[in-house]
PyMOL Python script that loads the backbone (N, CA, C, O; Angstrom):
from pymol import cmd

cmd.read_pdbstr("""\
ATOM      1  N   UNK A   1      13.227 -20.487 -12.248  1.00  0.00           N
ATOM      2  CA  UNK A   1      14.269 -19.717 -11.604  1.00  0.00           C
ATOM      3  C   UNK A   1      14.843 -18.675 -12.548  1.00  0.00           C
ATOM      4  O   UNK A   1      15.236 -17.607 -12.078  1.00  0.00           O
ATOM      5  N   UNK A   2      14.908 -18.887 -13.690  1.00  0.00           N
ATOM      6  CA  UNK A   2      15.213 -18.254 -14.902  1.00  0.00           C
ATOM      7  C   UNK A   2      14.566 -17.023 -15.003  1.00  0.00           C
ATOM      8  O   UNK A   2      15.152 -16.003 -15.367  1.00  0.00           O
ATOM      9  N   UNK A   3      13.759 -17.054 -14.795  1.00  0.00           N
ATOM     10  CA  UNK A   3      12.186 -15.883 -14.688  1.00  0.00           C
ATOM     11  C   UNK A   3      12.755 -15.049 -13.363  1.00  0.00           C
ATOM     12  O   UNK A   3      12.856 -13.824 -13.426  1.00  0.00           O
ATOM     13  N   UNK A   4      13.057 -15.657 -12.364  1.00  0.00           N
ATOM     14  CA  UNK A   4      13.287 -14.776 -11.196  1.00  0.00           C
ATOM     15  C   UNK A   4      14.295 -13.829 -11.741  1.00  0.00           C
ATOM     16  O   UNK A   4      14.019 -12.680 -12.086  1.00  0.00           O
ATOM     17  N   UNK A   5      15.381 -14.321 -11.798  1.00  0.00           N
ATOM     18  CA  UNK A   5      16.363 -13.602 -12.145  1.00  0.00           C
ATOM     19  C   UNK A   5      16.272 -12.253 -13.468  1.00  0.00           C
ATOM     20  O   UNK A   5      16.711 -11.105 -13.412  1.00  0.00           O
ATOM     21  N   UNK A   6      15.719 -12.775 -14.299  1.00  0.00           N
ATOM     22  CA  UNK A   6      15.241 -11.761 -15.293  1.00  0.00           C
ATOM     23  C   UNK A   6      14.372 -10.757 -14.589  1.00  0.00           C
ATOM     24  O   UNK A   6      14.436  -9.672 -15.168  1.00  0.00           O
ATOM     25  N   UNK A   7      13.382 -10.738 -13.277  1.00  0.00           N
ATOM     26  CA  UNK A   7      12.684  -9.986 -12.973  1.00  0.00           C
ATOM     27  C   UNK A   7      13.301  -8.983 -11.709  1.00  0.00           C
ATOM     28  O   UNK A   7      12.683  -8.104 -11.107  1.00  0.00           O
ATOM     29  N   UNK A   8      15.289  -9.588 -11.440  1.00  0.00           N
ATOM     30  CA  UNK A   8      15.934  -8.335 -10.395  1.00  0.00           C
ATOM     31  C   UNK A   8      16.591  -7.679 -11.223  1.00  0.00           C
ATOM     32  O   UNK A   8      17.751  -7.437 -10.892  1.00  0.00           O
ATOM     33  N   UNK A   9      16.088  -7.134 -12.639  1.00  0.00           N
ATOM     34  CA  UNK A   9      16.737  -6.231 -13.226  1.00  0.00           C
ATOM     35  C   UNK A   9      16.483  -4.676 -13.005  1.00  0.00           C
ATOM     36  O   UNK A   9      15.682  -4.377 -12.119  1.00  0.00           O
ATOM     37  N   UNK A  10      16.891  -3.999 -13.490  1.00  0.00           N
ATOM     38  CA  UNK A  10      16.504  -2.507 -13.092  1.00  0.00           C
ATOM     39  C   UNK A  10      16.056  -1.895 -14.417  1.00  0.00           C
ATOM     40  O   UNK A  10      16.340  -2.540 -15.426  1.00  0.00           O
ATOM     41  N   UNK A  11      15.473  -0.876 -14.544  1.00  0.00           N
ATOM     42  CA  UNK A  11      14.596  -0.521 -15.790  1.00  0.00           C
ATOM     43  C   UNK A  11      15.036   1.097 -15.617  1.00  0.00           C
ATOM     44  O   UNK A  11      15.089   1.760 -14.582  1.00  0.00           O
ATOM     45  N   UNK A  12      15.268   1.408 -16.709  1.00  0.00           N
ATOM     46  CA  UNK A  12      16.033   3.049 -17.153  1.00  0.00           C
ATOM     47  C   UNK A  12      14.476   3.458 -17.146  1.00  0.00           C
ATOM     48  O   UNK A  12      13.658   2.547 -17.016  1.00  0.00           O
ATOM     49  N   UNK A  13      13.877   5.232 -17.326  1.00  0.00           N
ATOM     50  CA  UNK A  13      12.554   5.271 -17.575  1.00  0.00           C
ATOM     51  C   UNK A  13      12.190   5.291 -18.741  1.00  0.00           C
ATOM     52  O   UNK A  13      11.033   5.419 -19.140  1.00  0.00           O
ATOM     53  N   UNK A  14      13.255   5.153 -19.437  1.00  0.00           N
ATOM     54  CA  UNK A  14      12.798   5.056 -21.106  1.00  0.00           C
ATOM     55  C   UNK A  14      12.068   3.424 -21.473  1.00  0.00           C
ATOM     56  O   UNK A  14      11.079   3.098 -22.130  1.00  0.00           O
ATOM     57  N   UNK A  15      13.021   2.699 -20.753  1.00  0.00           N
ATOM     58  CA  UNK A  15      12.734   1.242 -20.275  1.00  0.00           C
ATOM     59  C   UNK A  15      11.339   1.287 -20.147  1.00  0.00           C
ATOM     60  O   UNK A  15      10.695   0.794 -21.073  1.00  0.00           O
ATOM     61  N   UNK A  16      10.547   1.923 -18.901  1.00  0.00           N
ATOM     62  CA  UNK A  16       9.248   1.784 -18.206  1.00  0.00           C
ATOM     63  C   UNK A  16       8.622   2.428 -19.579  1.00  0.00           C
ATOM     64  O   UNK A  16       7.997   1.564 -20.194  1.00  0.00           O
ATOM     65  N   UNK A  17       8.615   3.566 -20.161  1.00  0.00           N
ATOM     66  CA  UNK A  17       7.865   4.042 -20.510  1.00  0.00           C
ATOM     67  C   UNK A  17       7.444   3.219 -22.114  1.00  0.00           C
ATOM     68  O   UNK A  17       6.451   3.639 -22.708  1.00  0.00           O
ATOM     69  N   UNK A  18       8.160   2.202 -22.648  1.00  0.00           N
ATOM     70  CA  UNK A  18       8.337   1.075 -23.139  1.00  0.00           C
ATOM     71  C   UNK A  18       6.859   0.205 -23.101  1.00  0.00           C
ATOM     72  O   UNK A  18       5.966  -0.036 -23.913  1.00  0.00           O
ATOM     73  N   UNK A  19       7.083  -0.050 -21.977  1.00  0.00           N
ATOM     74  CA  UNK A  19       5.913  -0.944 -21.265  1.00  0.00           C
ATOM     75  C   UNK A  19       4.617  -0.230 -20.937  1.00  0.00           C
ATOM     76  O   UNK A  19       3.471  -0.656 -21.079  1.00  0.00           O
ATOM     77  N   UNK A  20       5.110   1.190 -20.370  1.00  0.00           N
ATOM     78  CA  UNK A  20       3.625   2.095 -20.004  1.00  0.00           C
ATOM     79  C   UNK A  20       4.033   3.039 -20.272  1.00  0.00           C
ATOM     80  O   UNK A  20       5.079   3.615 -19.971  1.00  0.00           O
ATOM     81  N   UNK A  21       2.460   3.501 -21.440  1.00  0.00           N
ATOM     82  CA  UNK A  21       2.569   4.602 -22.671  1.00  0.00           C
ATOM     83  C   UNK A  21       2.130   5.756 -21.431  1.00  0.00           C
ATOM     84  O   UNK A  21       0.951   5.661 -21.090  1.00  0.00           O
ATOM     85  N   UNK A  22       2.704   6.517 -20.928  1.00  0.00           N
ATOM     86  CA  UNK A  22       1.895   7.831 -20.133  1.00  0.00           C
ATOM     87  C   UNK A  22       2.951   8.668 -19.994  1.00  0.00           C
ATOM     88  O   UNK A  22       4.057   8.216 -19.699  1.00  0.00           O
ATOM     89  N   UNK A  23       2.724  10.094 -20.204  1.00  0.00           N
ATOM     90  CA  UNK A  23       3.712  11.387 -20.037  1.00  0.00           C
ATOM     91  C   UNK A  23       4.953  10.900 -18.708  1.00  0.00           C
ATOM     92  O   UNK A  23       4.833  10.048 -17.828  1.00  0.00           O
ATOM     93  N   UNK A  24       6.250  11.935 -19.053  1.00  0.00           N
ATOM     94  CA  UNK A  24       6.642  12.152 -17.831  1.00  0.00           C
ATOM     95  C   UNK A  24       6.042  12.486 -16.550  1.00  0.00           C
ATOM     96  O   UNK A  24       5.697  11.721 -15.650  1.00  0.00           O
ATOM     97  N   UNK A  25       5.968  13.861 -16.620  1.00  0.00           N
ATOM     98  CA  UNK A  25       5.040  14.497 -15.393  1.00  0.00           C
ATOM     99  C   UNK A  25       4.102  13.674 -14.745  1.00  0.00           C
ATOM    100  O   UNK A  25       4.177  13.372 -13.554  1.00  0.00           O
ATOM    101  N   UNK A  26       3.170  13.287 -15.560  1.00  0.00           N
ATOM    102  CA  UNK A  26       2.070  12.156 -14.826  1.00  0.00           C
ATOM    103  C   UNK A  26       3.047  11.091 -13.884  1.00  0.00           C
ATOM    104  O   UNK A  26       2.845  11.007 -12.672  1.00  0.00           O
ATOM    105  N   UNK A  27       4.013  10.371 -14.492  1.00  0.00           N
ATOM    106  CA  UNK A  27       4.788   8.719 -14.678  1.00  0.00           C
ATOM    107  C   UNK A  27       5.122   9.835 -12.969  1.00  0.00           C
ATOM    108  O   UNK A  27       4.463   9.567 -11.965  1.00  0.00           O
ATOM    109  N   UNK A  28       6.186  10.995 -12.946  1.00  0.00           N
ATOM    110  CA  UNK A  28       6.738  11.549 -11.436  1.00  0.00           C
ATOM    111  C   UNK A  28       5.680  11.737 -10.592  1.00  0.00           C
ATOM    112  O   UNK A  28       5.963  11.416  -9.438  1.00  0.00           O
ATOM    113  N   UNK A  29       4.173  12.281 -10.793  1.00  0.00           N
ATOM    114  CA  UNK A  29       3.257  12.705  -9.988  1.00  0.00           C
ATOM    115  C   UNK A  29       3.374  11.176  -9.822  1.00  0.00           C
ATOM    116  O   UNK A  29       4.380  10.832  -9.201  1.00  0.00           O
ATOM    117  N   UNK A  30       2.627  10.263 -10.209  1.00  0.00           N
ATOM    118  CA  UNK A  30       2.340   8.827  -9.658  1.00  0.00           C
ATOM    119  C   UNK A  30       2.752   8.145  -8.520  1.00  0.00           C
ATOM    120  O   UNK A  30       2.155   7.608  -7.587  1.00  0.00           O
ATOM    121  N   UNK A  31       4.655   8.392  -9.015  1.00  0.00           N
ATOM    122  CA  UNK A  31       5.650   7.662  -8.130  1.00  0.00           C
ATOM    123  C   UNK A  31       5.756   8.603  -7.041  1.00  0.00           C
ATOM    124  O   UNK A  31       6.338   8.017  -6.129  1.00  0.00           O
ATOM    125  N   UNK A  32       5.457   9.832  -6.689  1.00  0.00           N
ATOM    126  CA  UNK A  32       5.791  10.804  -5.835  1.00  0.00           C
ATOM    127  C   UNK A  32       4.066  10.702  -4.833  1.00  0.00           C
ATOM    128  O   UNK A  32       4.045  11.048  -3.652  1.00  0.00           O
ATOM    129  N   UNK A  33       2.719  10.166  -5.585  1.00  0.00           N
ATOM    130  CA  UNK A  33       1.610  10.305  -4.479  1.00  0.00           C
ATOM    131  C   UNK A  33       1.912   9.046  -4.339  1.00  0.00           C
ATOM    132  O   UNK A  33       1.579   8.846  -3.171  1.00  0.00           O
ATOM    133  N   UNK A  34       2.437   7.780  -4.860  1.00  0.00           N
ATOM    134  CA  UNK A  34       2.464   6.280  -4.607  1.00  0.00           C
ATOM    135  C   UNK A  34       1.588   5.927  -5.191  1.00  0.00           C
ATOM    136  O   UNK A  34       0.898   5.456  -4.287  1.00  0.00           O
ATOM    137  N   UNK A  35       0.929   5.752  -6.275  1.00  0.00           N
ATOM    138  CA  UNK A  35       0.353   5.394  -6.907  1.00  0.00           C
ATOM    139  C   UNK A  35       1.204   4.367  -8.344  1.00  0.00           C
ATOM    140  O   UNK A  35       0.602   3.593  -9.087  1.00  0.00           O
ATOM    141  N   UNK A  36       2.567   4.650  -8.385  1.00  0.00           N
ATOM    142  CA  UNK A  36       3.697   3.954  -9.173  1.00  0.00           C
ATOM    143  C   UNK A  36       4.599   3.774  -8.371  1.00  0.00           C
ATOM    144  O   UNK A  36       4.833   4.525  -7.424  1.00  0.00           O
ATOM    145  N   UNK A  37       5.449   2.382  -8.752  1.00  0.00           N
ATOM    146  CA  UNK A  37       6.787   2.584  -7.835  1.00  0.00           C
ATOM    147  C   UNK A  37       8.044   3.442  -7.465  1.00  0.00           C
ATOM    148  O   UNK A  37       8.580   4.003  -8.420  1.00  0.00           O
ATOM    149  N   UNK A  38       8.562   3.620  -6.302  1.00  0.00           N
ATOM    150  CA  UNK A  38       9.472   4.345  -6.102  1.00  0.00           C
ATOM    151  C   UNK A  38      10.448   4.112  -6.969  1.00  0.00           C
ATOM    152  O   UNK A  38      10.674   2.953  -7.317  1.00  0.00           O
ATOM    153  N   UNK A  39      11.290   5.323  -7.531  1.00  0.00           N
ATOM    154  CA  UNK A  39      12.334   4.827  -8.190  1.00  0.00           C
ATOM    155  C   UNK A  39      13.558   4.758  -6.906  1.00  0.00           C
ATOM    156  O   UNK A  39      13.583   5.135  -5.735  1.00  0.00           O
ATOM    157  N   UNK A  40      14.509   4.079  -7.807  1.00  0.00           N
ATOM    158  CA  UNK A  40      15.902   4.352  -7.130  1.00  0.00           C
ATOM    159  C   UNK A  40      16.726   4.532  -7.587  1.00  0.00           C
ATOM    160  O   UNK A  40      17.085   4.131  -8.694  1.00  0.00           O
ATOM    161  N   UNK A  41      17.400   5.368  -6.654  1.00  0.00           N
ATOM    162  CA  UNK A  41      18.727   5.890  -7.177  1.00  0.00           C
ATOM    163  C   UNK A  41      19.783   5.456  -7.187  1.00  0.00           C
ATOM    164  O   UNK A  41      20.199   5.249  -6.047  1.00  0.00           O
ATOM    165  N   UNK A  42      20.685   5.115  -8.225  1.00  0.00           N
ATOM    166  CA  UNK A  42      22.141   4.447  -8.054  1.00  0.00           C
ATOM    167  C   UNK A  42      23.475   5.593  -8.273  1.00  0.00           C
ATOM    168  O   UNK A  42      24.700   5.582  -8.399  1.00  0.00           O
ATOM    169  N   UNK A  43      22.431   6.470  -8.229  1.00  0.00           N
ATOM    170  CA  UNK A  43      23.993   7.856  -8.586  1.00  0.00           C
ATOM    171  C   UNK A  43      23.071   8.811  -8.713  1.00  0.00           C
ATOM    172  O   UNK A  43      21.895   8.575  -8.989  1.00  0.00           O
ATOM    173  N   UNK A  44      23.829  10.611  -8.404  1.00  0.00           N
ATOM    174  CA  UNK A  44      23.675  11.471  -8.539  1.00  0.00           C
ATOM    175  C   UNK A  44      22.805  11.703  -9.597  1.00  0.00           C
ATOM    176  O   UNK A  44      21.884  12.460  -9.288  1.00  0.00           O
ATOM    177  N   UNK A  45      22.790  11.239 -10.926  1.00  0.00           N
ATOM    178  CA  UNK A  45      22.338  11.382 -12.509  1.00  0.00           C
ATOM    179  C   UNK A  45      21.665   9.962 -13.098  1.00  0.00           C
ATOM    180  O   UNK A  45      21.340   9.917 -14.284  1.00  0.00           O
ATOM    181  N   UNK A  46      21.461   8.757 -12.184  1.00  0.00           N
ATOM    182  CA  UNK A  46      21.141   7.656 -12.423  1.00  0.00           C
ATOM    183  C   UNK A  46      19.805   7.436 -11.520  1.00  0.00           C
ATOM    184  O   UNK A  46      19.883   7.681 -10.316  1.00  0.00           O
ATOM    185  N   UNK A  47      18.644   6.999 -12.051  1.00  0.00           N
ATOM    186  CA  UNK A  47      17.478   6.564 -12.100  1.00  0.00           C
ATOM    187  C   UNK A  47      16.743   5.381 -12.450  1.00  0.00           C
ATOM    188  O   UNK A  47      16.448   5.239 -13.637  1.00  0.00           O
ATOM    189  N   UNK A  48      16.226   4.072 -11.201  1.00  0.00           N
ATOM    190  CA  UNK A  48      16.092   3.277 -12.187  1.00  0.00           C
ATOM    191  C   UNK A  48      14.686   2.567 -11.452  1.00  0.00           C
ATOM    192  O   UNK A  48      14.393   2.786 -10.276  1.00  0.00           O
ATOM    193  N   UNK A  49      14.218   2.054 -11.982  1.00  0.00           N
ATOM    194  CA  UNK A  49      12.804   1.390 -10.928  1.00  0.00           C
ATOM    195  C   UNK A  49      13.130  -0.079 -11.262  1.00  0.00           C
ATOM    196  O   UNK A  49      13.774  -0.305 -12.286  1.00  0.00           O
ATOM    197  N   UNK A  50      12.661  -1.273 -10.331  1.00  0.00           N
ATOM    198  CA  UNK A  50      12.625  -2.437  -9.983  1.00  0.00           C
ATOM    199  C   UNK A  50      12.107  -3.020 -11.314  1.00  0.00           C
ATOM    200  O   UNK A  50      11.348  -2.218 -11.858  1.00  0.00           O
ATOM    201  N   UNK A  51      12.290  -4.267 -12.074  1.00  0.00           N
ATOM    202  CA  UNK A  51      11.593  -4.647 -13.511  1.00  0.00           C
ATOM    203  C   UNK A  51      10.258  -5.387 -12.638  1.00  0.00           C
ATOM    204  O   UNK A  51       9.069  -5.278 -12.939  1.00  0.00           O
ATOM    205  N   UNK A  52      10.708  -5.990 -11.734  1.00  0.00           N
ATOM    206  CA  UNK A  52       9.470  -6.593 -10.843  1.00  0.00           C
ATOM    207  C   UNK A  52       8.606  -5.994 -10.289  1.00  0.00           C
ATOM    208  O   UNK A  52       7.523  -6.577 -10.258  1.00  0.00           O
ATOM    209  N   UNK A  53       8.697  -4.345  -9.495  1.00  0.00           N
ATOM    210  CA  UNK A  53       7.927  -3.574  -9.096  1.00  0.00           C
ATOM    211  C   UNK A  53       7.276  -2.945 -10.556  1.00  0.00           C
ATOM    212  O   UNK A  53       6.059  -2.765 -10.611  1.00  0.00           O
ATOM    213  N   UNK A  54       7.917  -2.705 -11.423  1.00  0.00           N
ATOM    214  CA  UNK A  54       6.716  -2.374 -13.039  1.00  0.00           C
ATOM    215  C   UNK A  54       5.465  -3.477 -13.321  1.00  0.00           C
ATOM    216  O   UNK A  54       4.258  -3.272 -13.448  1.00  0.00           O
ATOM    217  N   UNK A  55       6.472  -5.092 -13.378  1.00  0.00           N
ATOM    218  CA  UNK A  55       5.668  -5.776 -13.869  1.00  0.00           C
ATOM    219  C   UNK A  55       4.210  -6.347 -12.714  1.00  0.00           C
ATOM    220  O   UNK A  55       3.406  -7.186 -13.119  1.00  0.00           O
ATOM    221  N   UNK A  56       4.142  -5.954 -11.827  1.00  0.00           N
ATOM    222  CA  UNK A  56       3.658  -5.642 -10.569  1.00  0.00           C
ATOM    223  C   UNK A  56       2.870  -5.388 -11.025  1.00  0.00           C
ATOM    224  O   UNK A  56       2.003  -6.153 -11.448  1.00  0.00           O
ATOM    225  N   UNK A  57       2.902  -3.771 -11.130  1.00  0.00           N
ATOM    226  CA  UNK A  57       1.896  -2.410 -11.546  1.00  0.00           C
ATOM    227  C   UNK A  57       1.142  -3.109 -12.954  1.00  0.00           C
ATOM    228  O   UNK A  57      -0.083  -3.012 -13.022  1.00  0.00           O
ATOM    229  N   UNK A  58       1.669  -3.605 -13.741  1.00  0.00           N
ATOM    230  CA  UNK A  58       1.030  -3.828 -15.059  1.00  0.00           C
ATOM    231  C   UNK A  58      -0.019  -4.730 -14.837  1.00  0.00           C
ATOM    232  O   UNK A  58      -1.113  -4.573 -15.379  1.00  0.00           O
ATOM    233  N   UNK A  59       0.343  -6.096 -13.731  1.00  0.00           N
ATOM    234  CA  UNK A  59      -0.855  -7.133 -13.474  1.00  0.00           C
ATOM    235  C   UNK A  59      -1.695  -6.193 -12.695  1.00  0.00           C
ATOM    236  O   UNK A  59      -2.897  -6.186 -12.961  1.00  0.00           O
ATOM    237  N   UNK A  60      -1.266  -5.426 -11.804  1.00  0.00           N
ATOM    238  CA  UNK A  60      -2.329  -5.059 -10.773  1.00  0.00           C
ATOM    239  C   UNK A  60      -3.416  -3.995 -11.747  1.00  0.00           C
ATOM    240  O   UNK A  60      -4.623  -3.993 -11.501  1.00  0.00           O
ATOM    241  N   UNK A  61      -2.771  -3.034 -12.959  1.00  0.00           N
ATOM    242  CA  UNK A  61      -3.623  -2.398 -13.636  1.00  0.00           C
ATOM    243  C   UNK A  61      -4.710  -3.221 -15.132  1.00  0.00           C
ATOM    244  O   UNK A  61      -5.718  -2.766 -15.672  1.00  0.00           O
ATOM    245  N   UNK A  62      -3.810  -4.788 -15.458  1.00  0.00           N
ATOM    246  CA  UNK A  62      -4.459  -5.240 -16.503  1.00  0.00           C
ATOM    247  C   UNK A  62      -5.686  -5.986 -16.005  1.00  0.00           C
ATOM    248  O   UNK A  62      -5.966  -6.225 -14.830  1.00  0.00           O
ATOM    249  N   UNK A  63      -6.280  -6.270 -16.949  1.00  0.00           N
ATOM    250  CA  UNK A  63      -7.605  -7.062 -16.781  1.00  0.00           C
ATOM    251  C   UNK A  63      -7.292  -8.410 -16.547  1.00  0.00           C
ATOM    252  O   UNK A  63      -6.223  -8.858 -16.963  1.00  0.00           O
ATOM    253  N   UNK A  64      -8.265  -9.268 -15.797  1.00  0.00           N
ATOM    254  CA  UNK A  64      -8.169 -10.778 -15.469  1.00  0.00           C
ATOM    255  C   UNK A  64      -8.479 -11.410 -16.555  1.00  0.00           C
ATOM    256  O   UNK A  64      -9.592 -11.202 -17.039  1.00  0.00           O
ATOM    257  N   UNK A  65      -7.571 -12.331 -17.193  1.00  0.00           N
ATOM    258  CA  UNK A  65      -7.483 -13.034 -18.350  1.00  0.00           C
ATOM    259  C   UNK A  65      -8.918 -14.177 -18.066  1.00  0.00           C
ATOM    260  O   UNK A  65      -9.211 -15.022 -18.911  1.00  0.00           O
TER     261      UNK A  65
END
""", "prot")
cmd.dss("prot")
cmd.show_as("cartoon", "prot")
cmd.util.cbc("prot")
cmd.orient("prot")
């Protein structure tokens, strides 16, 4: 349950880009054809994507252990 909760956090894109090494521009083209998750917005100047919708993307792009 511990795990759940750690995974409804929200991730700044400095956050994401942390986890996945790839340009801006690319990281907006992605989330804009759907190919990355939507971000969301919590304010005018605030940007944040799901920690669960990243860690998502990371299993769905890593290799099967």
């Amino acid at each position: 349950m511990n795990q759940d909760i750690q995974h409804n956090r929200f991730l700044r894109l400095n956050q994401v880009f942390e986890l996945i090494p790839i340009s801006k521009s690319s990281w907006w083209a992605g989330c804009k054809s759907g190919r990355y998750p939507k971000p969301v917005k919590l304010g005018p100047r605030t940007t944040v994507w799901r920690e669960a919708d990243i860690i998502a993307l990371l299993e769905k792009f890593s290799p099967p252990a």
